[in-house]
Biopython code that builds the backbone (N, CA, C, O; Angstrom):
import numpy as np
from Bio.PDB.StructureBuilder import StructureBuilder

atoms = [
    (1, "UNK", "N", (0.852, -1.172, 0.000)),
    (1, "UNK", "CA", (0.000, 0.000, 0.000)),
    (1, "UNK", "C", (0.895, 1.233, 0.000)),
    (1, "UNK", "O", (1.953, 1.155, 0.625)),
    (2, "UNK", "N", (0.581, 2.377, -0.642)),
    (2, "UNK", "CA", (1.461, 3.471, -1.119)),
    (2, "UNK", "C", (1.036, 4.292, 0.034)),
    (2, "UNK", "O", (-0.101, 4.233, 0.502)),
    (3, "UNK", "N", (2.130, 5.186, 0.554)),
    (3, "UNK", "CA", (1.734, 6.321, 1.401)),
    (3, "UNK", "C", (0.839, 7.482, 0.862)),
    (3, "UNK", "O", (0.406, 8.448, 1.490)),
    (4, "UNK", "N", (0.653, 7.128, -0.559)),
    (4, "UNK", "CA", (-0.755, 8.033, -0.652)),
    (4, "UNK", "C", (-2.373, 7.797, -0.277)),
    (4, "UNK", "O", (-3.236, 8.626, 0.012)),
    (5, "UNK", "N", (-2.466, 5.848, -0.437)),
    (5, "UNK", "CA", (-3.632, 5.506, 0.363)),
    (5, "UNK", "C", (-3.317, 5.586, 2.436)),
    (5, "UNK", "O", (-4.006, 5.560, 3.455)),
    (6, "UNK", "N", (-2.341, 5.654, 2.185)),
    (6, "UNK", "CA", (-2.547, 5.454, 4.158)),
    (6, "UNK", "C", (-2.766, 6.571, 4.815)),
    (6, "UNK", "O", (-3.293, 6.467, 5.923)),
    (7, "UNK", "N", (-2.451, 7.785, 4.349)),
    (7, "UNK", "CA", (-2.133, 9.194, 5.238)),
    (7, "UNK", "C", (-3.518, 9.830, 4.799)),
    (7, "UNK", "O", (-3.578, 11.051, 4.650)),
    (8, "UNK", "N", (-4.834, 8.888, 4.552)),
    (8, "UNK", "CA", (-6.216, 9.828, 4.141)),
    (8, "UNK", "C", (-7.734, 8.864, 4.916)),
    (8, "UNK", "O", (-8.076, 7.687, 5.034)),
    (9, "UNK", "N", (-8.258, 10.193, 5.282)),
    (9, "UNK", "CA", (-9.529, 8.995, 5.403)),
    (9, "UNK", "C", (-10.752, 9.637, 4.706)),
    (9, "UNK", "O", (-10.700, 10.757, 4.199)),
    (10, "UNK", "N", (-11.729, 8.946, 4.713)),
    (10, "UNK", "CA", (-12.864, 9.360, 3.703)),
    (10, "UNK", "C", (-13.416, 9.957, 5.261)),
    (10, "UNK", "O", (-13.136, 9.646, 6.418)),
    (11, "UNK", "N", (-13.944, 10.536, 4.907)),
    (11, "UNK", "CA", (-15.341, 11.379, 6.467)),
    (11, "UNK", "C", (-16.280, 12.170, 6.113)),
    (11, "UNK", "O", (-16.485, 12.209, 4.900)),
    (12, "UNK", "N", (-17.165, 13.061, 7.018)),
    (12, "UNK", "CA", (-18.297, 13.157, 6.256)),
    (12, "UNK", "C", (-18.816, 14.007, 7.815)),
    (12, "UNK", "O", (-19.924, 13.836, 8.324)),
    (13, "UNK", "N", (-17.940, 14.749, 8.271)),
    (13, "UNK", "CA", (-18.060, 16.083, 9.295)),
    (13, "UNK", "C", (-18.162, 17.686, 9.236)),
    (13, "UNK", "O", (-17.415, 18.492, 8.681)),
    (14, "UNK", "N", (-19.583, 17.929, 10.152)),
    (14, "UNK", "CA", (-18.987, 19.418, 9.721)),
    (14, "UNK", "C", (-17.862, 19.996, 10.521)),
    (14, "UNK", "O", (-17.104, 19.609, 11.410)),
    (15, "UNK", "N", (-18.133, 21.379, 9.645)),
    (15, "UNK", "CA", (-16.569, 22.258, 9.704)),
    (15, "UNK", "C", (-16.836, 23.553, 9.746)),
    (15, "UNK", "O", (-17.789, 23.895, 9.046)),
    (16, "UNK", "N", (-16.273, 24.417, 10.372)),
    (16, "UNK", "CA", (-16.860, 25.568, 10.867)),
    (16, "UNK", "C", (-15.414, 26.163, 10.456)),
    (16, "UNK", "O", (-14.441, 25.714, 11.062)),
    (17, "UNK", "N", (-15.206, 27.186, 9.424)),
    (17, "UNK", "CA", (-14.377, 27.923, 8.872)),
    (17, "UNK", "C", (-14.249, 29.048, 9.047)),
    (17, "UNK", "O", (-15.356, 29.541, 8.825)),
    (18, "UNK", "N", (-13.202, 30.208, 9.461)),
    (18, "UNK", "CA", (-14.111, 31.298, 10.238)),
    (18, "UNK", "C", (-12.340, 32.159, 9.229)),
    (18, "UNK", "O", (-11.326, 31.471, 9.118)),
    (19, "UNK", "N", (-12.385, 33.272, 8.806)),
    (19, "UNK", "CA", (-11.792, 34.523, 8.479)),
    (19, "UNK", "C", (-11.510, 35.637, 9.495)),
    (19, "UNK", "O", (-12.388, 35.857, 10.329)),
    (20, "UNK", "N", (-10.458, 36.318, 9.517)),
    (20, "UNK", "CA", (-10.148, 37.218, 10.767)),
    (20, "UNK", "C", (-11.803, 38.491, 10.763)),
    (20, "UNK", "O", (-12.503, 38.939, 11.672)),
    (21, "UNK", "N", (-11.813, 38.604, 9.692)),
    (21, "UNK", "CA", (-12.953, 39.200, 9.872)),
    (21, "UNK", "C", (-14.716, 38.549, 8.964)),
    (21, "UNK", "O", (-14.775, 37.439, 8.435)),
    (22, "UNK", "N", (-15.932, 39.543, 9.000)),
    (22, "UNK", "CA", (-17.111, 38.345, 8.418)),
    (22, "UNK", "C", (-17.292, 36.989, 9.393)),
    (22, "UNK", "O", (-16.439, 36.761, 10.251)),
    (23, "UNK", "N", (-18.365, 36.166, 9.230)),
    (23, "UNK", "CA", (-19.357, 35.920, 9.112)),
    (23, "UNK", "C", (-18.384, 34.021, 8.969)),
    (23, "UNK", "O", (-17.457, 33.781, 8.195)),
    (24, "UNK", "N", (-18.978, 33.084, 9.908)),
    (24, "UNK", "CA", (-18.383, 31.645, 9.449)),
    (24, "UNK", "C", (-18.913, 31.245, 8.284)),
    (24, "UNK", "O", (-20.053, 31.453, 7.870)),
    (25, "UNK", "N", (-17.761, 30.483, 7.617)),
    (25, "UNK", "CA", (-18.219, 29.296, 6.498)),
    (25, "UNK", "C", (-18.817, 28.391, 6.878)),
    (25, "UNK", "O", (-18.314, 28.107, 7.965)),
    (26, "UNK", "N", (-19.799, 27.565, 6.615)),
    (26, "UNK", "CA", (-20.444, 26.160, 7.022)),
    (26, "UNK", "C", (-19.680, 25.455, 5.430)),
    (26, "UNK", "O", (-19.417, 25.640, 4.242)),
    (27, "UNK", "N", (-19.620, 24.451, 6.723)),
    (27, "UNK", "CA", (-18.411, 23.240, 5.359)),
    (27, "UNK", "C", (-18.863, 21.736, 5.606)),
    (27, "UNK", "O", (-19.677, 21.325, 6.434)),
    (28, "UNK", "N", (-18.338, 21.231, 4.947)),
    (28, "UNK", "CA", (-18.261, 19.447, 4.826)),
    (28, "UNK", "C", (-16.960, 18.876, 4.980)),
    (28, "UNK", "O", (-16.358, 18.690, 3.922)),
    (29, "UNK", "N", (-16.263, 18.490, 6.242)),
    (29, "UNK", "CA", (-14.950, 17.738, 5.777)),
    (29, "UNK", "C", (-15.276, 16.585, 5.626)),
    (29, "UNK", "O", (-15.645, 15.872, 6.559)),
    (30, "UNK", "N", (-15.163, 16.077, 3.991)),
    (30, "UNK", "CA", (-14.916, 14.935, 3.085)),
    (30, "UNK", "C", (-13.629, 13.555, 3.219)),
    (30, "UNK", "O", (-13.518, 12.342, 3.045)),
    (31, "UNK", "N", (-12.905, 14.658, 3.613)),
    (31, "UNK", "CA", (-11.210, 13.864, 3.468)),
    (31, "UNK", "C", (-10.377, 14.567, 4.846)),
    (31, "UNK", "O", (-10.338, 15.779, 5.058)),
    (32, "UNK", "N", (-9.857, 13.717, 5.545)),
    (32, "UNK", "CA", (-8.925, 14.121, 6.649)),
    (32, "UNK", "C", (-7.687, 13.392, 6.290)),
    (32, "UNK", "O", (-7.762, 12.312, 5.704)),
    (33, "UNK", "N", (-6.559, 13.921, 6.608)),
    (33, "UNK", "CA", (-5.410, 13.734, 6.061)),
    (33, "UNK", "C", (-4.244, 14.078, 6.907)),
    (33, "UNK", "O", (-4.532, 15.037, 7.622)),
    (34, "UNK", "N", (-3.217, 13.718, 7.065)),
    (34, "UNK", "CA", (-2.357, 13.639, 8.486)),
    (34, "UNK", "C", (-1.642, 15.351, 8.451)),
    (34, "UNK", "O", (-1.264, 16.013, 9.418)),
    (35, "UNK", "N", (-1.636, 15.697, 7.109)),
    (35, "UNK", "CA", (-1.086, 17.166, 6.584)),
    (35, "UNK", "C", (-2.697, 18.250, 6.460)),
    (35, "UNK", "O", (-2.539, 19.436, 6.170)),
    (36, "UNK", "N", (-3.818, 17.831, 6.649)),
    (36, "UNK", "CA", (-4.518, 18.743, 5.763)),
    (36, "UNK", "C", (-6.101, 18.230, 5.674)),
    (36, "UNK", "O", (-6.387, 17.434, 6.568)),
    (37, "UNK", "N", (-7.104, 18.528, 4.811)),
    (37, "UNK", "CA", (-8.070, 17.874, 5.088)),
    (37, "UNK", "C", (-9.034, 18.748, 3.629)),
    (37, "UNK", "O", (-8.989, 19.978, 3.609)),
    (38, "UNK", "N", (-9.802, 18.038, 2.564)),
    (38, "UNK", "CA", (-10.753, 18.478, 2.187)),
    (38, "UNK", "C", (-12.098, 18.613, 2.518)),
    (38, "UNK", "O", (-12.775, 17.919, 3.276)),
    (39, "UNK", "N", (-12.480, 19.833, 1.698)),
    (39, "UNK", "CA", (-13.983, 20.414, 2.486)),
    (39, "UNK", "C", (-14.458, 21.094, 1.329)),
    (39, "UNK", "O", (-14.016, 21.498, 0.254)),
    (40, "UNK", "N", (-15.707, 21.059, 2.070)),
    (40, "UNK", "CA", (-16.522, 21.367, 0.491)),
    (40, "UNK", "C", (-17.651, 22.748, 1.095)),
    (40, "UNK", "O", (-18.540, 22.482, 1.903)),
    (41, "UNK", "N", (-17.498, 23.799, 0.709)),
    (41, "UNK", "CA", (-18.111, 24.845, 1.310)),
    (41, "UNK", "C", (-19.362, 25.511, 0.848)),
    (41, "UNK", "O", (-19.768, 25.266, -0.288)),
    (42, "UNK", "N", (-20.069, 26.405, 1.698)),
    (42, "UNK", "CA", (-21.121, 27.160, 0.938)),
    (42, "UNK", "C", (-20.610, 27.843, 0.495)),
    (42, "UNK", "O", (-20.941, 28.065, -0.670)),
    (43, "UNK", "N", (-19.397, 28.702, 1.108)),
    (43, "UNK", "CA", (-19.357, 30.017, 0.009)),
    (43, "UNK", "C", (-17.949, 30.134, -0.389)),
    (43, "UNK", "O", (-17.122, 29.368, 0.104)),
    (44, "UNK", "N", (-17.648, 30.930, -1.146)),
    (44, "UNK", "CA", (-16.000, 30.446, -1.925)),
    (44, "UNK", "C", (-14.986, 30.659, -1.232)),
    (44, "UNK", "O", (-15.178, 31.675, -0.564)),
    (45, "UNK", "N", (-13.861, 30.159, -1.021)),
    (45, "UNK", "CA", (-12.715, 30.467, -0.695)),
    (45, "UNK", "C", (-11.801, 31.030, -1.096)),
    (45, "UNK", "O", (-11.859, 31.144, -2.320)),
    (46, "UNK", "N", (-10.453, 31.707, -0.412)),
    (46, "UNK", "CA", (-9.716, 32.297, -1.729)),
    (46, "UNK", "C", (-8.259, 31.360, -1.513)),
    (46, "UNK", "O", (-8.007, 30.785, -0.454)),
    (47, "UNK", "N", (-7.466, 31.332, -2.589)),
    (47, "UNK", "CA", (-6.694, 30.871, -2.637)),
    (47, "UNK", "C", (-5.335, 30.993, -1.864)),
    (47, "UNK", "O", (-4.867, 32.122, -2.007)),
    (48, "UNK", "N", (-4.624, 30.237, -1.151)),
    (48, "UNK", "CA", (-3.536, 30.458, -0.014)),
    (48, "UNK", "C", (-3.965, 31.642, 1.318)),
    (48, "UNK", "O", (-3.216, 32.260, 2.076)),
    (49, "UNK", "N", (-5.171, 31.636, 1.234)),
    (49, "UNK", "CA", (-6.013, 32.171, 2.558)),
    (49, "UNK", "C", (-6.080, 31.706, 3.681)),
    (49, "UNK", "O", (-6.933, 30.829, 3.815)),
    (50, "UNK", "N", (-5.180, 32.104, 5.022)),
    (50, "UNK", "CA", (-5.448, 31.123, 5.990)),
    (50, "UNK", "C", (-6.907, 31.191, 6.959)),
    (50, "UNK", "O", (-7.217, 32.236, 7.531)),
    (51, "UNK", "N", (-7.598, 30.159, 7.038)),
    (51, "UNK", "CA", (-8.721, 29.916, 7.954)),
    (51, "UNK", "C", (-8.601, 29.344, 9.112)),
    (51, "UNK", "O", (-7.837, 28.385, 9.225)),
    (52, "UNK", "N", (-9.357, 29.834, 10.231)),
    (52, "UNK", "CA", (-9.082, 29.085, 11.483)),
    (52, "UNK", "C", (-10.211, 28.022, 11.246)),
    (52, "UNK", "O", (-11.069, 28.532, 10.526)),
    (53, "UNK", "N", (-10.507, 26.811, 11.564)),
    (53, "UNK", "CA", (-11.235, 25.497, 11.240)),
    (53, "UNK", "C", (-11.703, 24.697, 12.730)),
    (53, "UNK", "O", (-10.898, 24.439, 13.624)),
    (54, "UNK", "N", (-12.903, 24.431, 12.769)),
    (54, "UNK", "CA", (-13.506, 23.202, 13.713)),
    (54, "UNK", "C", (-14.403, 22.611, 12.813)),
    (54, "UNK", "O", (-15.354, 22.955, 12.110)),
    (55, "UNK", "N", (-13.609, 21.349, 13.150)),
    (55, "UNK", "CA", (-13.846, 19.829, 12.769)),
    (55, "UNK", "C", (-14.696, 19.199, 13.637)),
    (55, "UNK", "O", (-14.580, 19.323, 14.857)),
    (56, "UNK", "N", (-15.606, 18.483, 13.071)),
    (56, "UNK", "CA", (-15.996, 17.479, 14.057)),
    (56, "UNK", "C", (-17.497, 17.595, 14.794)),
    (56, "UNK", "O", (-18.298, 18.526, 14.699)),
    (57, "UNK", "N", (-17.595, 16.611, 15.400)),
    (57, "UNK", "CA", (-19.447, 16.910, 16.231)),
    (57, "UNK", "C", (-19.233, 15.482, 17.204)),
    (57, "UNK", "O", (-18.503, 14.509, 17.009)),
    (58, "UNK", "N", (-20.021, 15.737, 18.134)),
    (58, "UNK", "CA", (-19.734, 14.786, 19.396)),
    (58, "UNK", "C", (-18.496, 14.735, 20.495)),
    (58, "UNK", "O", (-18.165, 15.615, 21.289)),
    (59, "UNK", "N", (-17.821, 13.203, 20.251)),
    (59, "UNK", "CA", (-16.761, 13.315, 20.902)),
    (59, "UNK", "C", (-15.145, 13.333, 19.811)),
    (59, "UNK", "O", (-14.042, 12.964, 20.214)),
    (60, "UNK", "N", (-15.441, 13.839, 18.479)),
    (60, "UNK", "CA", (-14.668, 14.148, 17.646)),
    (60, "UNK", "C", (-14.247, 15.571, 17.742)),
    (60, "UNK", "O", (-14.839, 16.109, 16.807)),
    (61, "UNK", "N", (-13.804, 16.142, 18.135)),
    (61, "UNK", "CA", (-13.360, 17.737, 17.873)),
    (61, "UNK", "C", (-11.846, 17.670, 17.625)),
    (61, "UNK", "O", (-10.979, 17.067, 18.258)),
    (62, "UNK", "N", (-11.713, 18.828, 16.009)),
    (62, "UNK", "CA", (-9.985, 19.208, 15.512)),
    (62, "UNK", "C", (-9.970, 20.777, 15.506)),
    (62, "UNK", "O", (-10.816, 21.365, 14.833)),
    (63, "UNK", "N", (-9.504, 21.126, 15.868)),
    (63, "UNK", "CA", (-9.420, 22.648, 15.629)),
    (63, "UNK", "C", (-8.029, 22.994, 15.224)),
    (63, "UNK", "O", (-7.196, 22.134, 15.508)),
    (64, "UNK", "N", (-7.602, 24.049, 14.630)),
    (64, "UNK", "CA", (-6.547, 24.986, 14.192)),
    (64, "UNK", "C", (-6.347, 25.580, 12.868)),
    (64, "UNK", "O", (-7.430, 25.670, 12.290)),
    (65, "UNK", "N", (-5.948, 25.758, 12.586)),
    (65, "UNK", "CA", (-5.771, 26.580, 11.547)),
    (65, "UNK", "C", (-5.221, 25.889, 10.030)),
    (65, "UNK", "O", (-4.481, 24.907, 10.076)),
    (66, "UNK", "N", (-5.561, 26.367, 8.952)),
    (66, "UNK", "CA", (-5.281, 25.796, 7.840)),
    (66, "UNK", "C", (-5.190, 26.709, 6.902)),
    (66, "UNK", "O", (-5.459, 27.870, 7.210)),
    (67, "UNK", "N", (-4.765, 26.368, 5.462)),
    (67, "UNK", "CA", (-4.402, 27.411, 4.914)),
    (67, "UNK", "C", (-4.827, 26.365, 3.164)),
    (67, "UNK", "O", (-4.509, 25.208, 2.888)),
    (68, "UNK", "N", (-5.825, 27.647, 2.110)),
    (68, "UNK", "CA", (-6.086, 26.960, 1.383)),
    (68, "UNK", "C", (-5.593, 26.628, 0.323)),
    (68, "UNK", "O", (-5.898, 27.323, -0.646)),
    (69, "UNK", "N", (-4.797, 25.632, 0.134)),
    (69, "UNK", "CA", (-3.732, 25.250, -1.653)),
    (69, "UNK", "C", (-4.714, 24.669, -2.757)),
    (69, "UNK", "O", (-4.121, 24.396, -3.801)),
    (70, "UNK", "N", (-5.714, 24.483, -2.766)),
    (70, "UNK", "CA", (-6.349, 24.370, -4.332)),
    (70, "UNK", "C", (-7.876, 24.295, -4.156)),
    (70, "UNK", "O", (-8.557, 24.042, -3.163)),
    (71, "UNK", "N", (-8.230, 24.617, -5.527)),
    (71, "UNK", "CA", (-10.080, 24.501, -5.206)),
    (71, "UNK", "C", (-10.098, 22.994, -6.825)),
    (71, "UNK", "O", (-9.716, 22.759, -7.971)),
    (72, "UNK", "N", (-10.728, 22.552, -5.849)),
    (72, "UNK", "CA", (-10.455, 21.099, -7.028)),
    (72, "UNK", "C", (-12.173, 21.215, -7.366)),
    (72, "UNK", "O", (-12.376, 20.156, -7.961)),
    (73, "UNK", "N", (-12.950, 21.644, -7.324)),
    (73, "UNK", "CA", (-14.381, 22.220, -8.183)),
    (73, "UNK", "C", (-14.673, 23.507, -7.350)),
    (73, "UNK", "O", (-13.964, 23.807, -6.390)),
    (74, "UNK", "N", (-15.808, 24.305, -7.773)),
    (74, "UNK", "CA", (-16.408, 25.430, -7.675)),
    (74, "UNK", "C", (-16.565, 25.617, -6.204)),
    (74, "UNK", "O", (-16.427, 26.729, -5.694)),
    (75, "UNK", "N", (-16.867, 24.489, -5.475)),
    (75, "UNK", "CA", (-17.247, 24.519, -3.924)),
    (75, "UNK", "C", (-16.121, 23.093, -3.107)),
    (75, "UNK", "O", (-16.523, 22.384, -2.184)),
    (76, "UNK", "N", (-15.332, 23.030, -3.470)),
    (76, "UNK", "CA", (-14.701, 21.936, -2.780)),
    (76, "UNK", "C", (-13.082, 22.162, -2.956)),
    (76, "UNK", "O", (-12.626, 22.217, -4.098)),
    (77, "UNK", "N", (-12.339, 22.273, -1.975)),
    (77, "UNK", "CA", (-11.152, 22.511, -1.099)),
    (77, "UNK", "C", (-10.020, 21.800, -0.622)),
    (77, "UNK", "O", (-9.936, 20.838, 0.142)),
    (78, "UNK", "N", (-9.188, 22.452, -1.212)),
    (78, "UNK", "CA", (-8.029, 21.425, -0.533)),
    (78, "UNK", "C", (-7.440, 22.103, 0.878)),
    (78, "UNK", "O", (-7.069, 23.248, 0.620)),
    (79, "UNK", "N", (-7.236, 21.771, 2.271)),
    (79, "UNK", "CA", (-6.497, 22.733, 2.927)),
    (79, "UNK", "C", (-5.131, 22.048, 3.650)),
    (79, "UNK", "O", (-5.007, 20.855, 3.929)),
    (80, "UNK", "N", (-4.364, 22.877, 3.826)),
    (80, "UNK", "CA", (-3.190, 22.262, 4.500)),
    (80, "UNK", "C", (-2.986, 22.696, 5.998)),
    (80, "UNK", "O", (-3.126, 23.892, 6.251)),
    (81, "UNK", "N", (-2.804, 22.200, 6.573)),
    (81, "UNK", "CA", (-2.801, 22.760, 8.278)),
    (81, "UNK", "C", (-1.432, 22.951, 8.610)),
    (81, "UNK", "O", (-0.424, 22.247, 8.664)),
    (82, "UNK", "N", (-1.842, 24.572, 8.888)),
    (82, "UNK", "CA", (-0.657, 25.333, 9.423)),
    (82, "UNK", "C", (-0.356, 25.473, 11.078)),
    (82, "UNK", "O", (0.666, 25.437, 11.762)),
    (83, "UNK", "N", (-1.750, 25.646, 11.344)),
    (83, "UNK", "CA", (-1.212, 25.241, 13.393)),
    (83, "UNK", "C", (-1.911, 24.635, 13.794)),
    (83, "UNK", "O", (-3.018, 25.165, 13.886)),
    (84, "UNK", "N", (-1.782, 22.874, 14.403)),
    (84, "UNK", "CA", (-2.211, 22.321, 15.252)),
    (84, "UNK", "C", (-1.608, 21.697, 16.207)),
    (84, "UNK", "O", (-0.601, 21.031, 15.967)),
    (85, "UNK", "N", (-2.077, 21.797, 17.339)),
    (85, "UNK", "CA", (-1.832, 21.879, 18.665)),
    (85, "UNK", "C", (-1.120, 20.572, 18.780)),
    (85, "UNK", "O", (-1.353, 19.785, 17.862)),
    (86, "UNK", "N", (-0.218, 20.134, 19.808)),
    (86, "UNK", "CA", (0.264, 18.524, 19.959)),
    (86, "UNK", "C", (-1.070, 17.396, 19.958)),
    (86, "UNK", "O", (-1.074, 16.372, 19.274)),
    (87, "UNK", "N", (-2.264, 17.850, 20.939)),
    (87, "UNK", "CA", (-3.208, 17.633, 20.799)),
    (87, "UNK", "C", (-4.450, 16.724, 20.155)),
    (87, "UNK", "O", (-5.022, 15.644, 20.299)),
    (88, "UNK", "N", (-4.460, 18.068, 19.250)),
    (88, "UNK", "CA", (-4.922, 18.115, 17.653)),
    (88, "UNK", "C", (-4.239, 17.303, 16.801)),
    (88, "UNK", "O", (-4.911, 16.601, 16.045)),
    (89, "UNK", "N", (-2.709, 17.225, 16.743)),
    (89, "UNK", "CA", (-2.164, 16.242, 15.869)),
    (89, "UNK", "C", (-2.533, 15.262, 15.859)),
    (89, "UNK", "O", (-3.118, 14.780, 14.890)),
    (90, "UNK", "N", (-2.260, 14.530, 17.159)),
    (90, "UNK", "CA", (-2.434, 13.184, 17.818)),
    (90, "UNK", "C", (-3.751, 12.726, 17.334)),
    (90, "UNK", "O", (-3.896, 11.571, 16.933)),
    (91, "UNK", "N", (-4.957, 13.791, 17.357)),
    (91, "UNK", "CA", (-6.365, 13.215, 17.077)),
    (91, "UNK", "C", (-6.401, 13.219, 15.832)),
    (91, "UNK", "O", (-7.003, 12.255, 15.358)),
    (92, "UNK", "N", (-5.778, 14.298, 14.756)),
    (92, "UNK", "CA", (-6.048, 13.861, 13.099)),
    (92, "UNK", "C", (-5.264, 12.426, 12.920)),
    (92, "UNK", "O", (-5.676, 11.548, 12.162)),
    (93, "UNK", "N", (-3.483, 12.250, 14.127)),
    (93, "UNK", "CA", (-3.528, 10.945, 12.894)),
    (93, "UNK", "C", (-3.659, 9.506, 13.686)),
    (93, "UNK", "O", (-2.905, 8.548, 13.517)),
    (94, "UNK", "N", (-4.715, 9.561, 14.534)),
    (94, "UNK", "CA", (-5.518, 8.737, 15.404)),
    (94, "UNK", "C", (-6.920, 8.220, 14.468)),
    (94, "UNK", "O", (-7.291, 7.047, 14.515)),
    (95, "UNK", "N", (-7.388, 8.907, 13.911)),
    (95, "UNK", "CA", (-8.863, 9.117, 12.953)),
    (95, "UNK", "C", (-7.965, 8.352, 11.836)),
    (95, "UNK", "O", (-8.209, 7.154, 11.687)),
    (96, "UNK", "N", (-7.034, 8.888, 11.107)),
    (96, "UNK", "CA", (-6.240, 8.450, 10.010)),
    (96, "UNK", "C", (-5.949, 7.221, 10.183)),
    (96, "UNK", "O", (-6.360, 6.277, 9.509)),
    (97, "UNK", "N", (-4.865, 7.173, 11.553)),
    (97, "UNK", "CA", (-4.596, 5.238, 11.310)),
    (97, "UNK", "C", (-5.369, 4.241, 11.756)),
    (97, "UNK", "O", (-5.055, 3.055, 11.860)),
    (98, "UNK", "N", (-6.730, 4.927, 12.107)),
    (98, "UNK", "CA", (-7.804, 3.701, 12.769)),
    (98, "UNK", "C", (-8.240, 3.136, 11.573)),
    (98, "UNK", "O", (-8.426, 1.922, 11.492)),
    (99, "UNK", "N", (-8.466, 4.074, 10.412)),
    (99, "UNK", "CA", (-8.428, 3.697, 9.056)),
    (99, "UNK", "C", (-7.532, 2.607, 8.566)),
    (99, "UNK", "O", (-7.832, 1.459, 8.238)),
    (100, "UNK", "N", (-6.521, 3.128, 8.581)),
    (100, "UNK", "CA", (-5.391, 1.774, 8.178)),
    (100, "UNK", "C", (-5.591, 0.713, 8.866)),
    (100, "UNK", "O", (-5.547, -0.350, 8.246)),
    (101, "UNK", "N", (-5.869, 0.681, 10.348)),
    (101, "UNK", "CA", (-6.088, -0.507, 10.845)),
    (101, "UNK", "C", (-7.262, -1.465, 10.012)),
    (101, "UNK", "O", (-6.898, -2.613, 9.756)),
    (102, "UNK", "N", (-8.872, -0.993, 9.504)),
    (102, "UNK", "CA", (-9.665, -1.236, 9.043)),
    (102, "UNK", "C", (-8.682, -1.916, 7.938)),
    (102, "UNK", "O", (-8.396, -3.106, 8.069)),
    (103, "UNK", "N", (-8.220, -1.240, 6.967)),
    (103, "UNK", "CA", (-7.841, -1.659, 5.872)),
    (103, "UNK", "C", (-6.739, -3.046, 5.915)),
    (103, "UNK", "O", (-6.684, -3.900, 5.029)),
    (104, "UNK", "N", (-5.952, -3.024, 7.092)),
    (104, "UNK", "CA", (-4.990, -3.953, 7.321)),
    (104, "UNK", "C", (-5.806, -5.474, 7.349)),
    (104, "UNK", "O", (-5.666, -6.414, 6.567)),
    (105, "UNK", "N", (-6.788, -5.345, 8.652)),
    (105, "UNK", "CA", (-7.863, -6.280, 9.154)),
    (105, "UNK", "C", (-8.104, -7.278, 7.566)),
    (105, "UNK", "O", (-7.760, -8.429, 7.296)),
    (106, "UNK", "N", (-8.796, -6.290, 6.799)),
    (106, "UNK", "CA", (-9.711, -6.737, 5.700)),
    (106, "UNK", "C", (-8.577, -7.268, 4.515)),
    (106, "UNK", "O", (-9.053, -7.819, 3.523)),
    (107, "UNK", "N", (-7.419, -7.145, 4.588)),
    (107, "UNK", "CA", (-6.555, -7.463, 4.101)),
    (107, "UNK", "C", (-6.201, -9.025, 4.205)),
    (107, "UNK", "O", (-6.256, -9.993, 3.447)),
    (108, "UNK", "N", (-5.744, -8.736, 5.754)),
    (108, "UNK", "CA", (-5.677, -10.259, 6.590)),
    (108, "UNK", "C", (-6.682, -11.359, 6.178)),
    (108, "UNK", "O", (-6.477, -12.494, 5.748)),
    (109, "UNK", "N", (-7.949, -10.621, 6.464)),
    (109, "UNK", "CA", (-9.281, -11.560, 6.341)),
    (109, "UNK", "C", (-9.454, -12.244, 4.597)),
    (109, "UNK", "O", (-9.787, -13.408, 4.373)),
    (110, "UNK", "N", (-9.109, -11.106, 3.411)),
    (110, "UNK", "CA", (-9.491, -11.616, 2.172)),
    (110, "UNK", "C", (-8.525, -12.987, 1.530)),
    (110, "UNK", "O", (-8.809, -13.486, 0.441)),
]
sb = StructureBuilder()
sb.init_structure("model")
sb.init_model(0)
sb.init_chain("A")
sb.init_seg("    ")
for serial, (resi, resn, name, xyz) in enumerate(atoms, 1):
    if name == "N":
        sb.init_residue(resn, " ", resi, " ")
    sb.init_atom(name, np.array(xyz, "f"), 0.0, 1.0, " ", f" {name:<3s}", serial, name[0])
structure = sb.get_structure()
């Protein structure tokens, strides 16, 4: 398996995107990623714009900051995370390798 399938997970959380100044984004994070995470927004983003970001609902919460490197359609986002906490790390690549574990399992099993 290539380190491009292991360092991603599919998800399906909201995301609360917020600008130093205005009004929050309401988002979709799609993809979490040990560097970064896609999201798919209501309203547009601009390019290499940094956003402060909360991830998550329940007992999932990511927060910090990210910064945006590509719009891969009209409403959907690539971001790269510029400050997260020791924290925060630990929980994006906790979510990430519980994934790999799944994938290892089903590996074993086929």
């Amino acid at each position: 398996m290539t380190r491009a399938t292991t360092d991603r997970r599919a998800v399906s959380l909201p995301c609360r995107l917020s600008r130093a100044t205005g009004s929050p984004i309401a988002a979709r994070a799609v993809e979490l990623r040990t560097h970064g995470l896609r999201v798919v927004a209501q309203r547009p983003l601009a390019l290499d714009e940094t956003l402060r970001f909360e991830l998550g609902d329940g007992d999932l919460r990511i927060e910090g900051r990210a910064r945006v490197i590509c719009q891969e359609r009209p409403d959907a986002y690539a971001l790269r995370f510029v400050a997260l906490s020791e924290q925060m790390a630990r929980r994006v690549h906790g979510v990430v390798a519980a994934d790999d574990e799944v994938r290892r399992i089903a590996r074993l099993i086929a």
